[in-house]
C-alpha atoms as one frame of an Amber mdcrd trajectory, in Angstrom:
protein
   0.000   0.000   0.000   1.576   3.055  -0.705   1.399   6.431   1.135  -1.163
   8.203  -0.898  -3.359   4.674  -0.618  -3.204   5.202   3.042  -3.854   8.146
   3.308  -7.374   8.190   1.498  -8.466   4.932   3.502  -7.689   6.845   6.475
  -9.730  10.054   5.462 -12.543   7.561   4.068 -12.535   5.826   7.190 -12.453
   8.421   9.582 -15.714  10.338   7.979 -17.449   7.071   7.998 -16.818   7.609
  11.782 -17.093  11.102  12.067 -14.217  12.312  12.264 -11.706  15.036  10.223
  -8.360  14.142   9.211  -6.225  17.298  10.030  -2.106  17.442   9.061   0.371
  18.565  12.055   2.688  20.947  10.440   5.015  21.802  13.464   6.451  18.864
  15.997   5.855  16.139  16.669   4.975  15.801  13.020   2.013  13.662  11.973
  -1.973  13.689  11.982  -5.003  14.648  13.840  -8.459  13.022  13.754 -10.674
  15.806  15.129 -14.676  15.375  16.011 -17.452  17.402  15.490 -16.868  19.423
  18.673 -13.160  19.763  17.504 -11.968  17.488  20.091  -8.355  15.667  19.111
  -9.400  12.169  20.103  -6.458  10.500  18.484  -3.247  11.644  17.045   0.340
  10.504  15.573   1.083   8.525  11.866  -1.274   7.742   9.934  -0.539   3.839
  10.294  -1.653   4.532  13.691  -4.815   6.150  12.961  -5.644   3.491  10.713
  -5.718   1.212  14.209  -7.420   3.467  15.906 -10.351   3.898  13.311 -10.194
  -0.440  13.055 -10.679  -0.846  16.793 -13.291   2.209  16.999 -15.254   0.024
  14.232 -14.410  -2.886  15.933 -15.997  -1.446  19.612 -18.890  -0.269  17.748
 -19.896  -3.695  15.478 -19.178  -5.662  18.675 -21.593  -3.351  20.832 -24.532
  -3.900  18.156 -24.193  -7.026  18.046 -24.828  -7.575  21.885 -27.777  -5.362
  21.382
């Protein structure tokens, strides 16, 4: 997968969710996601957001399903 393929899964991802993908331009050096109250609930590369937005989906399909 290259960058640029990461990248978009990550933005497509984190709208799914709810969340903005926002660039850190000064150090530490990386990404944002940001919610709809402009809370920072996750931050760092993007490999890691990509984990974060997998285990958010994760939480959330495994709470329906014990609905």
């Amino acid at each position: 997968m290259t960058f640029e393929d990461l990248r978009q899964q990550v933005i497509t991802n984190a709208e799914r969710s709810g969340y903005a993908v926002r660039r850190r331009n000064r150090a530490p050096y990386g990404f944002e996601l940001i919610n709809e109250h402009g809370d920072i609930p996750a931050s760092g590369t993007l490999a890691e957001l990509d984990s974060y937005l997998a285990a958010q989906q994760a939480k959330t399909g495994s709470d329906r399903q014990t609905r």
